[in-house]
C-alpha angles and dihedrals in degrees: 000000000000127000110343128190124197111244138231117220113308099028128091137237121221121235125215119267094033130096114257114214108183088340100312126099103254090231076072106032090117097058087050099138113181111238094240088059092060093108095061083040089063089043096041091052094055084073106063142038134306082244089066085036097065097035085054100059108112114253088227109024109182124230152146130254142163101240128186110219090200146327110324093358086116123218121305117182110247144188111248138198115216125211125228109276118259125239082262101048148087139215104226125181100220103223101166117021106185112213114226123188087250097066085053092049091050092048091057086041102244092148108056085207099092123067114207154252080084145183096203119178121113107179109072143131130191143131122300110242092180150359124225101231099245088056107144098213112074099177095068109082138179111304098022110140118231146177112221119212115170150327127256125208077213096196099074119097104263094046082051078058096056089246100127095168090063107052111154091223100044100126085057108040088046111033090043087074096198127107119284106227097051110001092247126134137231110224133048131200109246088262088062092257102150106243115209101233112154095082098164081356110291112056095220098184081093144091090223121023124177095213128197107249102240086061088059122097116177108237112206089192108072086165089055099057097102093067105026092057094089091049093093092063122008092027094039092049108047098040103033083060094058101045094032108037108006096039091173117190133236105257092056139097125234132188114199121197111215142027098224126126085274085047099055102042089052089057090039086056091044090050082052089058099045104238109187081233153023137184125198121196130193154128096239120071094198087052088042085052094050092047084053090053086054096047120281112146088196136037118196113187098204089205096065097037108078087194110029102171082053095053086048088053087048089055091038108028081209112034133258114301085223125034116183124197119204107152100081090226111127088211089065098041080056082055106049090055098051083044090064128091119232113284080036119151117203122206119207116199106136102106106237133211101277110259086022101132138192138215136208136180098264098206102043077052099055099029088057092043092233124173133215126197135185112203126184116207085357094288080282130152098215092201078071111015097051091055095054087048087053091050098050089046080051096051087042086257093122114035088189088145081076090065097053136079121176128226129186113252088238084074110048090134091053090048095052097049094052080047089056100046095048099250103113115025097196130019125188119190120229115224091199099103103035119094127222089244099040096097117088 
């Protein structure tokens, strides 16, 4: 091919087979924009159709992201290529990206599902810079500003059924982390190496993501991203599993095993609602207080409590009606069963180690008809749930801004390990002062 350069925005990369004229495949010399003229490209752009939009995403569009080279390796802060954008996709500027345990887990390979080297990140909002020409949604345009959750096979029955939470081939179709339709992926390290960078479907530990279109929520509130970010996967989650699969009733009791971001909105949800009470357990007492100040009538510090299904039976005779386990510890699952009354329904949503396993006693299971129930992103469907979410923030329904601290991308390890120690439970990483060329 001759002498190549990687490019910065608004320049174009060559691909291989075609003839290269001043660094452009001549089959694209007429859509050559400098890259100092990117800023009247974006405007410019607003003006036409999705068909010039499509046509005018950059063949090499330069951009930063926190990659992990394999399986430990942590995250280093890289610089990426971006591909054009397919006729499903969307450009998205990643302003917030929200961290979850599971990206941690996935970085230390702990799910054998993604290949590396790897963007991970799946809670992120940000701006559409631009929209692929066979986008479904008409209604969303250059500029809006989104929040992104997770990716659908939608073929499978339950997508068919309109039940996107529950898509029978969501580890794969998430965690992957490659394009659907040909397993390709969107961004390259600047050696050309592919980057896997559609994890659900979007990739959000970057300053630049092209996302897939079913991952994307418009979000009316831009002043609102930083903590909206997390809603498309801890918000979601948590409360999604109390108001769409466990729907308790008033006059019920719930218990609720940890004080995480998971933890907190599923409390928030069943405060909502107006439970009689509401029990909050951790290991933490400032994450116990905060649960208090979110409404929780009784705080239970499992360090302190040897026997802690049998403290719950001394505040309810019988047991709660609802017991939710978000901690991803089987011991506790074991404990939020023996902590529900007869009739009691237990919800799991805390990810556990794979092969890690749980026991009950069958026959008290079965004699005091209890029920047990594993839920993935809350059996929510984010292009409605998420906006819900964003209304009862918006009343002061859902203090979820209480939950978040924002940290600077530069500093993911720093976040992670406030995250670690307790002292932040859920950070969410600002893109403002990163550059599109500062990665390595």
């Amino acid at each position: 091919m001759g002498s190549q350069k990687l490019v910065n925005p608004g320049e174009w990369m060559p691909k291989e087979g075609n003839v290269v004229h001043n660094g452009l495949p001549s089959h694209l010399n007429h859509f050559l924009i400098p890259a100092t003229q990117i800023g009247g490209l974006l405007e410019l752009i607003t003006m036409y159709s999705t068909k010039l939009l499509c046509r005018a995403i950059p063949l090499g569009m330069r951009t930063a992201g926190w990659v992990t080279d394999k399986p430990s390796a942590g995250f280093t802060l890289r610089s990426l290529i971006l591909d054009e954008v397919q006729d499903n996709e969307i450009l998205v500027e990643m302003k917030y990206s929200g961290i979850c345990h599971t990206d941690i887990a996935v970085s230390k390979g702990m799910l054998d599902l993604t290949e590396f080297p790897a963007v991970l990140g799946h809670e992120g909002a940000g701006t559409i810079m631009a929209l692929g020409e066979g986008v479904k949604n008409k209604s969303l345009k250059v500029g809006d500003s989104v929040v992104l959750s997770y990716n659908t096979c939608q073929t499978c029955p339950a997508c068919l059924a309109g039940q996107r939470a529950f898509c029978h081939d969501h580890p794969q179709v998430n965690h992957n982390a490659v394009r659907l339709s040909d397993r390709t992926t969107p961004a390259r390290l600047l050696d050309r190496t592919p980057v896997r960078s559609q994890y659900f479907g979007h990739s959000s530990f970057a300053k630049h993501s092209v996302v897939h279109e079913d991952t994307v929520v418009r979000c009316d509130y831009p002043d609102q991203l930083a903590t909206y970010a997390p809603l498309g996967c801890g918000f979601q989650t948590g409360a999604g599993a109390i108001f769409n699969v466990a729907k308790p009733q008033q006059h019920q009791t719930a218990v609720i095993f940890g004080m995480g971001t998971v933890g907190l909105a599923a409390l928030m949800a069943c405060k909502y609602i107006g439970l009689k009470r509401l029990i909050a357990v951790d290991l933490n007492n400032e994450r116990l207080k905060l649960a208090a100040e979110l409404g929780a009538t009784d705080l239970l510090n499992a360090a302190e409590i040897p026997d802690v299904p049998r403290a719950i039976r001394a505040l309810m005779e019988q047991g709660a009606d609802h017991a939710v386990e978000c901690t991803g510890i089987t011991g506790i699952v074991e404990d939020a069963v023996r902590a529900t009354a007869p009739q009691g329904h237990v919800t799991v949503l805390g990810v556990p180690k794979p092969g890690s396993t749980f026991s009950v006693d069958a026959l008290d299971f079965l004699l005091a008809n209890k029920s047990i129930h594993g839920i993935i992103q809350g059996g929510a469907q984010p292009h409605s749930f998420l906006p819900f979410l964003m209304d009862l923030h918006r009343q002061g329904q859902f203090p979820l801004e209480k939950v978040c601290r924002v940290f600077s991308a530069r500093y993911i390890n720093q976040a992670i390990k406030s995250m670690h120690s307790g002292e932040t439970i859920k950070p969410v990483l600002s893109w403002g002062d990163v550059s599109i060329d500062e990665g390595m």
